[in-house]
Residue frames as qw, qx, qy, qz and C-alpha x, y, z in Angstrom:
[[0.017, 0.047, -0.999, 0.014, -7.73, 32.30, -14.56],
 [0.619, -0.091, -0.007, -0.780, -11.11, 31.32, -15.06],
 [0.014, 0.197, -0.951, 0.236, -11.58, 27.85, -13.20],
 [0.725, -0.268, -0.146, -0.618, -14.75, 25.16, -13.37],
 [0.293, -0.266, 0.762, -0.513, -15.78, 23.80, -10.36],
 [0.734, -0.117, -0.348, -0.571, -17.17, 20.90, -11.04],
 [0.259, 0.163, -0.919, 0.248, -17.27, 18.41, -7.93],
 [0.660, -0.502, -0.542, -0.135, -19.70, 15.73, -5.87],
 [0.660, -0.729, 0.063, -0.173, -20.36, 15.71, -2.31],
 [0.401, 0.412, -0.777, 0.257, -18.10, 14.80, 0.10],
 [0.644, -0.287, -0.625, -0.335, -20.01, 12.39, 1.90],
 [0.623, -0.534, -0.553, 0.147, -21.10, 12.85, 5.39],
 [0.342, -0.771, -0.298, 0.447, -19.90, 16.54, 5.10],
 [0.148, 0.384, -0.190, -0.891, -19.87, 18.80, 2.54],
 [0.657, 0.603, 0.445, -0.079, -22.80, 18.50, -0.17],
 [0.409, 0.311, 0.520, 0.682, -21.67, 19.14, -3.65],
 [0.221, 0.906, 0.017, 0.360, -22.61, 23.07, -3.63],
 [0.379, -0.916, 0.131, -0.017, -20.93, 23.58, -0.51],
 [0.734, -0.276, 0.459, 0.418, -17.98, 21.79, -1.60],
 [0.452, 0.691, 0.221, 0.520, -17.83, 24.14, -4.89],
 [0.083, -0.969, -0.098, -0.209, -18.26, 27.22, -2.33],
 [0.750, -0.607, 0.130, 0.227, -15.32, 26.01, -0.49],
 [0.525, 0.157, 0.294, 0.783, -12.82, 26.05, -3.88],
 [0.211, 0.726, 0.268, 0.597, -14.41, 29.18, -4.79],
 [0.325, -0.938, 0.006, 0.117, -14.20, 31.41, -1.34],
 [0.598, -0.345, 0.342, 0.638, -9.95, 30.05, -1.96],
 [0.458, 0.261, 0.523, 0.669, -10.21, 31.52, -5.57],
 [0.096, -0.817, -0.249, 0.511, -11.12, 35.25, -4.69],
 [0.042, 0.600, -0.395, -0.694, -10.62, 37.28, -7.77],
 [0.396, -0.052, 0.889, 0.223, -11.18, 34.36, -9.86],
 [0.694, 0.040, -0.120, -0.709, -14.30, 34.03, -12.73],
 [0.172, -0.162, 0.970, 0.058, -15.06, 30.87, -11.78],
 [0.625, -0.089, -0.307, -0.713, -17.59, 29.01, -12.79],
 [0.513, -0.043, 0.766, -0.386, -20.09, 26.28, -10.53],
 [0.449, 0.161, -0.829, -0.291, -20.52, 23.03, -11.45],
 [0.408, -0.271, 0.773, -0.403, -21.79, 21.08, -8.11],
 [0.521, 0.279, -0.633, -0.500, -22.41, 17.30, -9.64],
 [0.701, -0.148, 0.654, -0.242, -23.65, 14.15, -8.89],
 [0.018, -0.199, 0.963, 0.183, -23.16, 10.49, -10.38],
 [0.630, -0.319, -0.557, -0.436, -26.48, 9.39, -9.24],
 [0.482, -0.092, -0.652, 0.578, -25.65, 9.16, -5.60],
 [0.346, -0.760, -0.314, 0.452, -26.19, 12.03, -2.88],
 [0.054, -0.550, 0.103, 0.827, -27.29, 15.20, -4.51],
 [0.123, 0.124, 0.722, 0.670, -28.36, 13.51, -8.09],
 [0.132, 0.758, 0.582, 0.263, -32.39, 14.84, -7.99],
 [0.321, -0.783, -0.037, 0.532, -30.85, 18.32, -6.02],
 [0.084, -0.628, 0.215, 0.743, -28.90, 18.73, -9.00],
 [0.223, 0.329, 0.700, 0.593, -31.27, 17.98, -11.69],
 [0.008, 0.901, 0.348, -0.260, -33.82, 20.45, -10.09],
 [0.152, -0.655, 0.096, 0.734, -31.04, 23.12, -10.17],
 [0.025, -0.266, 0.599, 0.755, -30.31, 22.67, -14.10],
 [0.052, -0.346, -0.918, -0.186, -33.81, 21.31, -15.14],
 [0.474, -0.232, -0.077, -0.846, -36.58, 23.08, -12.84],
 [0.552, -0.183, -0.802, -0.134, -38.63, 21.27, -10.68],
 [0.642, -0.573, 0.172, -0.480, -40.53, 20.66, -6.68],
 [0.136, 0.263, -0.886, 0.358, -39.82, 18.34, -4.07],
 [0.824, -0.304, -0.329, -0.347, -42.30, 15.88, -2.57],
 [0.204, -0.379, 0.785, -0.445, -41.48, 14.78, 1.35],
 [0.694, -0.418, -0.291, -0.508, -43.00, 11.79, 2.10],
 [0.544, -0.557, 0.477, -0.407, -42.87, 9.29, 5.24],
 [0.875, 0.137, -0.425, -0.189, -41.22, 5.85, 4.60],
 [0.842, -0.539, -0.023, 0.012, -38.83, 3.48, 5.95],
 [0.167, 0.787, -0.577, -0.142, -34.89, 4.15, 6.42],
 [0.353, 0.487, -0.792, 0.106, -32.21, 1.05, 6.15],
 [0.038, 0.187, -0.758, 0.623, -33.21, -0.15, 9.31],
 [0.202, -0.457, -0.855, -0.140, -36.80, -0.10, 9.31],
 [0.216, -0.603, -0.438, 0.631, -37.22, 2.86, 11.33],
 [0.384, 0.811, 0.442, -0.024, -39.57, 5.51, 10.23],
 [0.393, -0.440, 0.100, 0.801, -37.85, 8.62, 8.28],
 [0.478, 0.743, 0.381, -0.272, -38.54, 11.33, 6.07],
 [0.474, -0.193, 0.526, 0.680, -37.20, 11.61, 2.26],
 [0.177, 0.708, 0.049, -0.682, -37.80, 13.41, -0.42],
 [0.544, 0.005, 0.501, 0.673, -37.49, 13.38, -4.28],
 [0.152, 0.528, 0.096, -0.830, -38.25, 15.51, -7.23],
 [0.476, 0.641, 0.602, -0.017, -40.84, 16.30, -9.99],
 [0.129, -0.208, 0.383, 0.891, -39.67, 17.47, -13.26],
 [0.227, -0.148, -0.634, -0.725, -41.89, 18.57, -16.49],
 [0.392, -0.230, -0.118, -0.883, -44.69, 19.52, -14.38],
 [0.689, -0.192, 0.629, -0.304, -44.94, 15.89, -12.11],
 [0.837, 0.386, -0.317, -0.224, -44.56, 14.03, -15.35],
 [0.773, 0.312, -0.436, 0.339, -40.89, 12.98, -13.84],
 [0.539, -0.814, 0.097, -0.193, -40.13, 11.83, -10.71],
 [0.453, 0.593, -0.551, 0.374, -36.31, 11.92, -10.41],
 [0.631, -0.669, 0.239, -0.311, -35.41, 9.69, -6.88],
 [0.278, 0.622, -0.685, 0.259, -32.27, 8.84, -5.20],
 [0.760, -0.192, -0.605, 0.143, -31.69, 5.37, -3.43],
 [0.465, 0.223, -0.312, 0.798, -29.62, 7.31, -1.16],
 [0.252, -0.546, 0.093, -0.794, -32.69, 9.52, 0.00],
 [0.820, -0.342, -0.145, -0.436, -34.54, 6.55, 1.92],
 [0.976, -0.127, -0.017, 0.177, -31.64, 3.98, 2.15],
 [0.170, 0.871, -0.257, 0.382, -28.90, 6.08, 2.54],
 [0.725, -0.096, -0.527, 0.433, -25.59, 5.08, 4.33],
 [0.002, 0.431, -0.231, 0.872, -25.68, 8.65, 5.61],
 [0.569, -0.501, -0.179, -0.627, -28.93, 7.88, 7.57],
 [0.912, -0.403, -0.062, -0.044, -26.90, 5.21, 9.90],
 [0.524, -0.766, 0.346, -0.135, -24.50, 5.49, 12.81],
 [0.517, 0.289, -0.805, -0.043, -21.31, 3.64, 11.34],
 [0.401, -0.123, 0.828, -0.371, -22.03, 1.52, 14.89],
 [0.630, 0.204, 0.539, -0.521, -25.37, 0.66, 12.85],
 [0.638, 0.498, -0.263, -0.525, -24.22, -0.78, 9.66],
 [0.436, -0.103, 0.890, 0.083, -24.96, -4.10, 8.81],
 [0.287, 0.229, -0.663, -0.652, -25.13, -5.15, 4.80],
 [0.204, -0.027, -0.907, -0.367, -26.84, -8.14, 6.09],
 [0.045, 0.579, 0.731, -0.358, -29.98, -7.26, 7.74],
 [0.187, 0.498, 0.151, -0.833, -30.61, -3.71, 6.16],
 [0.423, 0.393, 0.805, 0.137, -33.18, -3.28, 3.83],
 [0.033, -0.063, 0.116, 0.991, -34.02, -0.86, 0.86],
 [0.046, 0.684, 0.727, -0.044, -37.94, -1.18, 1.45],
 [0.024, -0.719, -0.237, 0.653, -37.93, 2.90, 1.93],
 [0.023, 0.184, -0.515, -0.837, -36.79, 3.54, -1.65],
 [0.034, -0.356, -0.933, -0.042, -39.22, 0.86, -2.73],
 [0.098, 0.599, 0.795, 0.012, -41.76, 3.30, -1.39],
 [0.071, -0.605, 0.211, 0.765, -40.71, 6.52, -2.52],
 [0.036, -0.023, 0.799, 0.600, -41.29, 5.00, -6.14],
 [0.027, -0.451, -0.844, -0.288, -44.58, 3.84, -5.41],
 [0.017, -0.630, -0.259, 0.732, -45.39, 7.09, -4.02],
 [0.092, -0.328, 0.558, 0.757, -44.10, 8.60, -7.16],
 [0.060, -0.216, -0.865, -0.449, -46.47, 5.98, -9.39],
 [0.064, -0.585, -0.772, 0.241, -49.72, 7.21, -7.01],
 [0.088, 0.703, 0.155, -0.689, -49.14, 10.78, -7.98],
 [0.694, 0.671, 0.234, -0.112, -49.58, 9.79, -11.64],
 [0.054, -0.850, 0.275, 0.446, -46.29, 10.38, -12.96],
 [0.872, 0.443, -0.049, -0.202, -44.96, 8.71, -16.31],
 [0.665, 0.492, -0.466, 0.314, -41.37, 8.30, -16.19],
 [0.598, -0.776, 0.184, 0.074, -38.70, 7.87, -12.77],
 [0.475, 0.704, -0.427, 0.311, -35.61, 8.56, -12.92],
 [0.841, -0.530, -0.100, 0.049, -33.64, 6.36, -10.29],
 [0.288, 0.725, -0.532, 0.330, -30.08, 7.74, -9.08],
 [0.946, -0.175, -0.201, 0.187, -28.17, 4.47, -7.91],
 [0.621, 0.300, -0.518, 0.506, -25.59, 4.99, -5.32],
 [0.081, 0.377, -0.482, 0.787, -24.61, 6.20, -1.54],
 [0.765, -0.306, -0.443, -0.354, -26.85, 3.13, -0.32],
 [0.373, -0.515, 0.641, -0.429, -26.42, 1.36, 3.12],
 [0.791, -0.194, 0.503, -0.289, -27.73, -1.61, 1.96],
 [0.180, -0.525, 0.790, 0.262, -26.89, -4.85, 0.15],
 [0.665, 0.217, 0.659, -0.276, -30.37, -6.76, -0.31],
 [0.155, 0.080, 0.754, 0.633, -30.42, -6.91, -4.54],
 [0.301, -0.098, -0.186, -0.930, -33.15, -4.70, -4.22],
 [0.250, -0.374, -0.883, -0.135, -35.50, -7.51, -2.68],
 [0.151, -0.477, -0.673, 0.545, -36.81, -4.82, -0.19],
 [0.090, 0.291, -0.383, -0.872, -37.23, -2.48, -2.91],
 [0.266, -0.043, -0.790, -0.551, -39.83, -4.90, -4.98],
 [0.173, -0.299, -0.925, -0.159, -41.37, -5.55, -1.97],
 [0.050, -0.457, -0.329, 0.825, -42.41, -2.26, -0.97],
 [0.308, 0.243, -0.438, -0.809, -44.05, -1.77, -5.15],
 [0.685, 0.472, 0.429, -0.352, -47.86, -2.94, -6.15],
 [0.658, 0.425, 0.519, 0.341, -47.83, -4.41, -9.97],
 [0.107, -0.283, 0.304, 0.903, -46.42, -1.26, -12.34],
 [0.446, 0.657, 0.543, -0.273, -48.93, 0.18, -14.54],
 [0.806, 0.302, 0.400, 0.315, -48.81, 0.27, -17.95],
 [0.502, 0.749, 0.127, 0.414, -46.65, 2.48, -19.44],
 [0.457, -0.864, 0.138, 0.159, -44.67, 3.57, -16.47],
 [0.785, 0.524, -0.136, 0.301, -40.65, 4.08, -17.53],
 [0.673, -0.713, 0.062, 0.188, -37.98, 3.53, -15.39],
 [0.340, 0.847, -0.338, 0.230, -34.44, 5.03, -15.95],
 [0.901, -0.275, -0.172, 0.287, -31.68, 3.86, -13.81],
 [0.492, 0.838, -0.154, 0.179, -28.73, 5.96, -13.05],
 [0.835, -0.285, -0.302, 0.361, -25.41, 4.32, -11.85],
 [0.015, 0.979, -0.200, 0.040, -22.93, 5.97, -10.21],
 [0.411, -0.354, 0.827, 0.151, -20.04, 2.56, -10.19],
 [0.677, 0.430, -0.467, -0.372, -20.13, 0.42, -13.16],
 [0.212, -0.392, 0.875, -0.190, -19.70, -2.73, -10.93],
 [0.477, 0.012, -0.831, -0.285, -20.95, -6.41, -11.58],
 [0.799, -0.428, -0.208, -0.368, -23.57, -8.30, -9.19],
 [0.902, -0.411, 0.107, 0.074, -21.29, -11.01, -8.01],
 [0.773, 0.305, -0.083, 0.551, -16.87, -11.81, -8.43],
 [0.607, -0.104, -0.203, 0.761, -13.79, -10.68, -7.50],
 [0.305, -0.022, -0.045, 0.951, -15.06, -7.16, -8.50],
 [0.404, -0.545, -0.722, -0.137, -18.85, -7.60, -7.87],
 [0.439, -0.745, -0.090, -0.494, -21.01, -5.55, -5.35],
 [0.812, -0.574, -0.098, -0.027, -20.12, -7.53, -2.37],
 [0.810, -0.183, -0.034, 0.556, -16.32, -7.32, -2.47],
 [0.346, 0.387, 0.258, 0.815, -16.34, -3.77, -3.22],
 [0.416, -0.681, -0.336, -0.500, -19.66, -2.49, -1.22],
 [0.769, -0.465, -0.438, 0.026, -19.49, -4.84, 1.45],
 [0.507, -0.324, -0.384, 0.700, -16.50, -3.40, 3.87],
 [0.057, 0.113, -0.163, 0.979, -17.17, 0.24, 3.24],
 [0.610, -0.477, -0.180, -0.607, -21.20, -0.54, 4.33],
 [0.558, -0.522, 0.523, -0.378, -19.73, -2.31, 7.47],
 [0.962, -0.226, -0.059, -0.139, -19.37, -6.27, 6.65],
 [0.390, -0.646, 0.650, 0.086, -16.12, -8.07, 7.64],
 [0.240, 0.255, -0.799, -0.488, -14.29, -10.86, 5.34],
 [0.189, 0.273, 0.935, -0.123, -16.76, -13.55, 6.68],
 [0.330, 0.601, 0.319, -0.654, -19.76, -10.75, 5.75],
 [0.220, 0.547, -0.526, -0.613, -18.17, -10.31, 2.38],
 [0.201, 0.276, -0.856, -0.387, -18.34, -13.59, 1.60],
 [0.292, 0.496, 0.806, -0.140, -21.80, -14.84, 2.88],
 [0.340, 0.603, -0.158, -0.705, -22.79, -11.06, 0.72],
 [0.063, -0.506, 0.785, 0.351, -21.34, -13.13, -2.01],
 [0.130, -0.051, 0.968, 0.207, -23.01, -15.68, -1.29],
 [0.416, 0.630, 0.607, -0.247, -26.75, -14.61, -1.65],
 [0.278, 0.690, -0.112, -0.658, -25.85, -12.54, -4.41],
 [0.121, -0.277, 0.931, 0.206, -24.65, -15.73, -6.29],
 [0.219, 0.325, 0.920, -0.004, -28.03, -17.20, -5.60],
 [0.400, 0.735, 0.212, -0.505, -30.17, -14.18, -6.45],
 [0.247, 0.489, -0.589, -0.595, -28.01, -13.90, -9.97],
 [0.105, 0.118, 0.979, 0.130, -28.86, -17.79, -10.55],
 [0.247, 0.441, 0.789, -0.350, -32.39, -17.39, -9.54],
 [0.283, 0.763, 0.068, -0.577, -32.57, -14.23, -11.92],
 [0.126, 0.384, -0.756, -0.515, -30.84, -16.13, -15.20],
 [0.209, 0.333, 0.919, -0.031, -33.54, -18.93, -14.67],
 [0.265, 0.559, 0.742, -0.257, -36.20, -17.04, -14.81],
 [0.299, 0.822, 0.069, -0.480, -35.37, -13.96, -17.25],
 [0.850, 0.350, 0.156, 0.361, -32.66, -16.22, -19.53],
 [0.277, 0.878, -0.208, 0.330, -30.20, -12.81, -18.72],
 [0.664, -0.206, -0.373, 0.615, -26.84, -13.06, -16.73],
 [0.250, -0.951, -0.183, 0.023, -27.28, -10.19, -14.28],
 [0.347, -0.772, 0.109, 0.521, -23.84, -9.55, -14.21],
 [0.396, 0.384, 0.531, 0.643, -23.69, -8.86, -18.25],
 [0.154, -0.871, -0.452, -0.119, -25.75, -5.73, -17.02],
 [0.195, 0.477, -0.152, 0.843, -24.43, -2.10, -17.14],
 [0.305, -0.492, 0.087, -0.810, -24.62, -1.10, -13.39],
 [0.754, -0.367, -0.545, -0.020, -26.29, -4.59, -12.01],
 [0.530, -0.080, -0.599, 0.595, -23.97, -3.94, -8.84],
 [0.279, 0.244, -0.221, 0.902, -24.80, -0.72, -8.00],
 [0.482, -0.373, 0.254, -0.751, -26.56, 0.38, -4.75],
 [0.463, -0.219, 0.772, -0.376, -26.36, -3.00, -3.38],
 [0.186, 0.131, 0.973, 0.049, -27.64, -4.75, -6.07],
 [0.239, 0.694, 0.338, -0.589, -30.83, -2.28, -6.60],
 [0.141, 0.545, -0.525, -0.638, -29.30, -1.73, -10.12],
 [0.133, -0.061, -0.955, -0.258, -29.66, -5.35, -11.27],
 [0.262, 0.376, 0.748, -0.481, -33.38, -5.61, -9.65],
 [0.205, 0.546, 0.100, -0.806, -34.50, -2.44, -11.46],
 [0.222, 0.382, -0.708, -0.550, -33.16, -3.50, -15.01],
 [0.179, -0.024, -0.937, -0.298, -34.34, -7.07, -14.87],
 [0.094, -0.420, -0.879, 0.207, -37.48, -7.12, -12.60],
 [0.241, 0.735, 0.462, -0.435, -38.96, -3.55, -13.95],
 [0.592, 0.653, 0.381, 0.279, -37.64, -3.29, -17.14],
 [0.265, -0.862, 0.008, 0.431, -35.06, -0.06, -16.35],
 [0.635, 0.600, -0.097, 0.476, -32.98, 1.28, -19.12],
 [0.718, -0.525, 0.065, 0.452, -29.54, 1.86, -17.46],
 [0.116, 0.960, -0.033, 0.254, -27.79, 5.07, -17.75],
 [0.592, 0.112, -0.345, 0.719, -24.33, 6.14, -16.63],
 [0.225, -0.821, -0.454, 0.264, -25.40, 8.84, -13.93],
 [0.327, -0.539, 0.094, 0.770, -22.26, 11.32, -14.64],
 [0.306, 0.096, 0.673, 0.667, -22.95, 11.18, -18.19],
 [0.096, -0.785, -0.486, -0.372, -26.33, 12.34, -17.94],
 [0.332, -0.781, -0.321, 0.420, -25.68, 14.78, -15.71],
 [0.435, -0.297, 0.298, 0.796, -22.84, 16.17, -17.60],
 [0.168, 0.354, 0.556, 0.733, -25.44, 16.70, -20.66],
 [0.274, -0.810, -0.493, 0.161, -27.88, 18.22, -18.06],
 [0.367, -0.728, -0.101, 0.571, -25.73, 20.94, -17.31],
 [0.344, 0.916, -0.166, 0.128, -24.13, 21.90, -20.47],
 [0.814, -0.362, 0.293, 0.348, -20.83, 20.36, -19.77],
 [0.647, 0.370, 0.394, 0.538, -19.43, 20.29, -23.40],
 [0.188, 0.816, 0.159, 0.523, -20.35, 24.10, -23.85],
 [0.220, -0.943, 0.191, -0.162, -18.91, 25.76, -20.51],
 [0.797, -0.488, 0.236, 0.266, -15.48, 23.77, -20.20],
 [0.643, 0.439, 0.240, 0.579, -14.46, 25.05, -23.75],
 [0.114, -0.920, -0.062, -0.370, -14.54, 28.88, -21.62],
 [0.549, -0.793, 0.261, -0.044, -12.23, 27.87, -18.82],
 [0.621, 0.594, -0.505, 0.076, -9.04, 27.03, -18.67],
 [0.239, 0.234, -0.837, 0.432, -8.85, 24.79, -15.39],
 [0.747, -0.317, -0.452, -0.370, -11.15, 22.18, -14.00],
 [0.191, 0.208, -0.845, 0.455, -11.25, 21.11, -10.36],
 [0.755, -0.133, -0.554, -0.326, -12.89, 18.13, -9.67],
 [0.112, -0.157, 0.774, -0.603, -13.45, 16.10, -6.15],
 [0.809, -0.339, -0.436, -0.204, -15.39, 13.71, -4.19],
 [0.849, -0.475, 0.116, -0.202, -15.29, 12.18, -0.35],
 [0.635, -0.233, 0.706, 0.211, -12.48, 9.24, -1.20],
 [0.673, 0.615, -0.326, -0.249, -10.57, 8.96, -4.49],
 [0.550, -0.338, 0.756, 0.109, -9.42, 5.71, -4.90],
 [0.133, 0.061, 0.884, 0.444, -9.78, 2.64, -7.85],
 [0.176, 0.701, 0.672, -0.157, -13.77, 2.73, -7.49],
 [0.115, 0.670, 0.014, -0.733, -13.27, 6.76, -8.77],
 [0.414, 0.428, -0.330, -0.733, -13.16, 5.50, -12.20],
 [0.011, 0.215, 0.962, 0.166, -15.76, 2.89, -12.57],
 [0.100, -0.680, -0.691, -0.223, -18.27, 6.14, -12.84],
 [0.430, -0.557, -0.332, 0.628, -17.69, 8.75, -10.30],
 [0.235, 0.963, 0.027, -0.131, -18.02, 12.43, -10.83],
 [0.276, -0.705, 0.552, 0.349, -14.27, 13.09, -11.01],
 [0.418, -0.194, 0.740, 0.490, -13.60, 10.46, -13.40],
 [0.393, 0.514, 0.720, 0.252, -16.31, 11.51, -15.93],
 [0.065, 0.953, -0.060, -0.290, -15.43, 14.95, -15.59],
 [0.216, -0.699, 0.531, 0.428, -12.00, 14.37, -16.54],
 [0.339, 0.204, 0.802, 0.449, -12.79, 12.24, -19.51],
 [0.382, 0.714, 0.578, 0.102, -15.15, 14.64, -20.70],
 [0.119, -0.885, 0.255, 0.372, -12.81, 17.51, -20.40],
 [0.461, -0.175, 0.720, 0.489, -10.02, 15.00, -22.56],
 [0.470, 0.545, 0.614, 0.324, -13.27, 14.85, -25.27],
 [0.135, 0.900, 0.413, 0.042, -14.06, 18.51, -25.21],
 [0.155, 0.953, -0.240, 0.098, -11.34, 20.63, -24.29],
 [0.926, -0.115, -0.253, 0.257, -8.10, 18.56, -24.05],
 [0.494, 0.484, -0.271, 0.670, -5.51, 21.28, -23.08],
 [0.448, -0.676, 0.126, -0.571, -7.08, 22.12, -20.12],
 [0.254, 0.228, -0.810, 0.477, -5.63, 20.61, -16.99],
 [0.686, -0.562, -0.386, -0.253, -7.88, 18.66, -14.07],
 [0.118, -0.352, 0.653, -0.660, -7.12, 18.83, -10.68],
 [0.631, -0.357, -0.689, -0.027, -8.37, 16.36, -8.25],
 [0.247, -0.378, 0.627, -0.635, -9.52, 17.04, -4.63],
 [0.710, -0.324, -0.625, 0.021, -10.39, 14.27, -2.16],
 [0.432, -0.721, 0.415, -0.349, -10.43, 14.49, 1.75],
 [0.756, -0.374, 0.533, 0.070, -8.79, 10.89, 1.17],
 [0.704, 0.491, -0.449, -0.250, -6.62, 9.24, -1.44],
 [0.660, -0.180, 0.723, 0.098, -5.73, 5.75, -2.52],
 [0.778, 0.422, 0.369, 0.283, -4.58, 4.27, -5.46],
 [0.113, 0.781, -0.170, -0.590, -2.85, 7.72, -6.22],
 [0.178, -0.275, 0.724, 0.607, -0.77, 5.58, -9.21],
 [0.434, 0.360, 0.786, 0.252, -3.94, 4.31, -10.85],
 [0.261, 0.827, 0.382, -0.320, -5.45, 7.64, -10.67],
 [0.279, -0.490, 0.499, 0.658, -2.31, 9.21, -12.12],
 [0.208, -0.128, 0.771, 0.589, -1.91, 7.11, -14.82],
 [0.374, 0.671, 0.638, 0.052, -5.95, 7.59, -15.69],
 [0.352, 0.568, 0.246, 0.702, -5.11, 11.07, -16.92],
 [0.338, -0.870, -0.342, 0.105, -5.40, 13.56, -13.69],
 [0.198, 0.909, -0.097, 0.354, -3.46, 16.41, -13.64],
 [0.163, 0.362, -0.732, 0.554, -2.61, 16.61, -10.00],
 [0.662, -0.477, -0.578, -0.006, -4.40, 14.32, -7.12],
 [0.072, -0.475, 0.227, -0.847, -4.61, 16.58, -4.01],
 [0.506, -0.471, -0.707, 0.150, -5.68, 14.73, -0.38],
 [0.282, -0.678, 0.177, -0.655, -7.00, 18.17, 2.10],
 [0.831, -0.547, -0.044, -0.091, -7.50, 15.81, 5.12],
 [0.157, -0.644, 0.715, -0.223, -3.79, 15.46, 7.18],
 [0.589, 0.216, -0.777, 0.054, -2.90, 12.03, 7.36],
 [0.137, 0.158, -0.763, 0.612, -3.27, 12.33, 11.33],
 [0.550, 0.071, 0.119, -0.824, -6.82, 13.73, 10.89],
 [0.779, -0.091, -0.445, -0.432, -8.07, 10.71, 9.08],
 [0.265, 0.256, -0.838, 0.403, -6.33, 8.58, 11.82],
 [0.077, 0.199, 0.568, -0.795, -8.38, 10.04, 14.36],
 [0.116, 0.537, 0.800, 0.241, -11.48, 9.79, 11.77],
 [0.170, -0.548, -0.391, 0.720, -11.55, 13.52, 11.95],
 [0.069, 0.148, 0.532, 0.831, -13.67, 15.45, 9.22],
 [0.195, 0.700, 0.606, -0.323, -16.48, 17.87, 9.67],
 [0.403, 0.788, 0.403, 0.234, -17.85, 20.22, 7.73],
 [0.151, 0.984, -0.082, -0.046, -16.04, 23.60, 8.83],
 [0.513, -0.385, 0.612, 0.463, -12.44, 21.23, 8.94],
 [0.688, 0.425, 0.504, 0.304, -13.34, 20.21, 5.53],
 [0.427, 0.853, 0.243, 0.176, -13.74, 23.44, 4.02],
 [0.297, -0.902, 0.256, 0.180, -10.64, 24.81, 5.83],
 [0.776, -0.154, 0.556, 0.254, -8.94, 22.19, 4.36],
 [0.641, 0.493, 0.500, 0.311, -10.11, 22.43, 1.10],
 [0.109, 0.988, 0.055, 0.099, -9.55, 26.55, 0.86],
 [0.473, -0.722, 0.460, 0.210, -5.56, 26.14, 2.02],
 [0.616, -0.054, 0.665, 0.419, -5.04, 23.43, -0.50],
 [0.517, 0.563, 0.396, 0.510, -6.41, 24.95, -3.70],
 [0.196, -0.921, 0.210, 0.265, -4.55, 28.46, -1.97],
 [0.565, -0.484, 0.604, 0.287, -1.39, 26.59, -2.39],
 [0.635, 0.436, 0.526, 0.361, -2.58, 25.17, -6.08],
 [0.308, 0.927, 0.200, 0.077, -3.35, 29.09, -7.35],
 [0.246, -0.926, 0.277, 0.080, -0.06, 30.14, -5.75],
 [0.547, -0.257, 0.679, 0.417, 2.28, 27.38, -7.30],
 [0.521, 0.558, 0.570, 0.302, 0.41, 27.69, -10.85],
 [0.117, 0.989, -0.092, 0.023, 0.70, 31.79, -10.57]]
């Protein structure tokens, strides 16, 4: 069997290698090949360094909250390209579920991670949109940036394909898993309503006509309409980063995974743009899903997954129980149990 790992973090405890290393320690004997992927989210300049080349730059900004913290991004093609993740500054990781509230946090910290970025001379940024805490349509983002200089080029990369505002809009989708309740949801709602208005007046574009507008809180739509961002599927580029197309036509089984598969897995996610690029490139090849949670199992089904696999016990999530060395125990029993029903 020669099996690619290709899966994302699982958020708030395993990064996306260490969540490869986990299928691979279960697949002893195996040739597998690593894949560890991001969407744009958590892990998306980590794994353009790996397949690209590149440094890291720490600097000193502000998290969600206002409170000082330190984040990082990275410089490709010699500092020409600085490649930075919403997620590093404004990260839901960076706050205490006690401390999330959509409607006060702010993504000022990206905001100056960019303009870092623009002071060290650098021509292009690559922005990876997703695994945000906040909710603010990027206003804290714009107001953390001095005027752009000319020729600067901003990428965008989502990791949800979600509208600004509606039933399936940022705020009804974001909002409960970044902490608001239904009343939250729907005041969310409502400033996103007025920011979309305020942004058709003045650029003649409906923001939610916009690949991505939703994503990271709204940070998507800012980027596009108030700095001119060409918008990018994140998995997609990543997938050509790596050489997707050319090592999945060598194996002959893919297993894919993320934090929480649910509906949101295919409006972008790694998993669901693996398994559609496996369908383009090598269709005979079975996916496998791992999650430490599922929902929706029927939608996922019926998108084209092989088998959908939850590692977390049913009692464990009860009890909100998932660290890092449960995770991997988890994850090394279940794809045991896959190698040993497929042999």
């Amino acid at each position: 069997m020669t099996p690619l790992l290709a899966l994302d973090s699982f958020k708030g405890c395993l990064t996306a290698p260490e969540a490869v290393d986990a299928v691979a320690a279960a697949m002893a004997g195996c040739d597998v090949c690593r894949m560890p992927l991001s969407d744009g989210g958590e892990g998306f300049a980590e794994c353009l360094v790996g397949c690209l080349g590149g440094t890291f730059r720490t600097v000193l900004v502000h998290d969600p909250l206002g409170r000082p913290v330190k984040a990082r991004y990275a410089l490709l093609e010699k500092g020409r390209t600085a490649v930075i993740e919403t997620a590093a500054a404004s990260g839901i990781t960076l706050l205490k579920p006690e401390e999330l509230d959509p409607l006060s946090t702010s993504s000022i910290g990206t905001g100056e991670l960019i303009q870092d970025a623009i002071n060290q001379g650098v021509a292009e940024i690559w922005t990876g949109l997703g695994g945000t805490a906040v909710m603010d349509c990027g206003a804290g983002l714009l107001q953390a940036l001095a005027p752009l200089p000319d020729g600067i080029r901003i990428h965008a990369f989502y990791d949800a394909d979600v509208p600004l505002t509606g039933p399936a809009g940022a705020p009804a989708v974001f909002g409960p898993q970044k902490g608001a309740d239904e009343q939250g949801v729907a005041e969310l709602e409502r400033r996103f309503r007025r920011q979309a208005e305020a942004w058709k007046a003045q650029y003649g574009i409906d923001p939610d006509q916009l690949p991505g507008a939703g994503a990271a809180g709204g940070i998507g739509a800012a980027l596009a309409l108030c700095l001119g961002a060409e918008m990018h599927a994140g998995i997609e580029a990543v997938l050509e980063a790596v050489h997707f197309a050319d090592r999945v036509r060598k194996c002959d089984l893919v297993i894919t995974g993320e934090g929480k598969a649910d509906r949101q897995t295919l409006t972008g996610k790694v998993p669901f743009g693996v398994l559609q690029a496996t369908r383009r490139y090598a269709p005979g090849i079975p996916v496998i899903l791992l999650a430490g949670k599922v929902e929706d199992r029927d939608a996922l089904r019926e998108a084209g997954f092989d088998a959908i696999i939850q590692v977390t016990p049913e009692e464990s999530l009860k009890n909100n129980y998932l660290n890092k060395s449960f995770a991997r125990e988890n994850i090394r029993r279940a794809v045991q149990d896959l190698v040993y029903f497929r042999n």
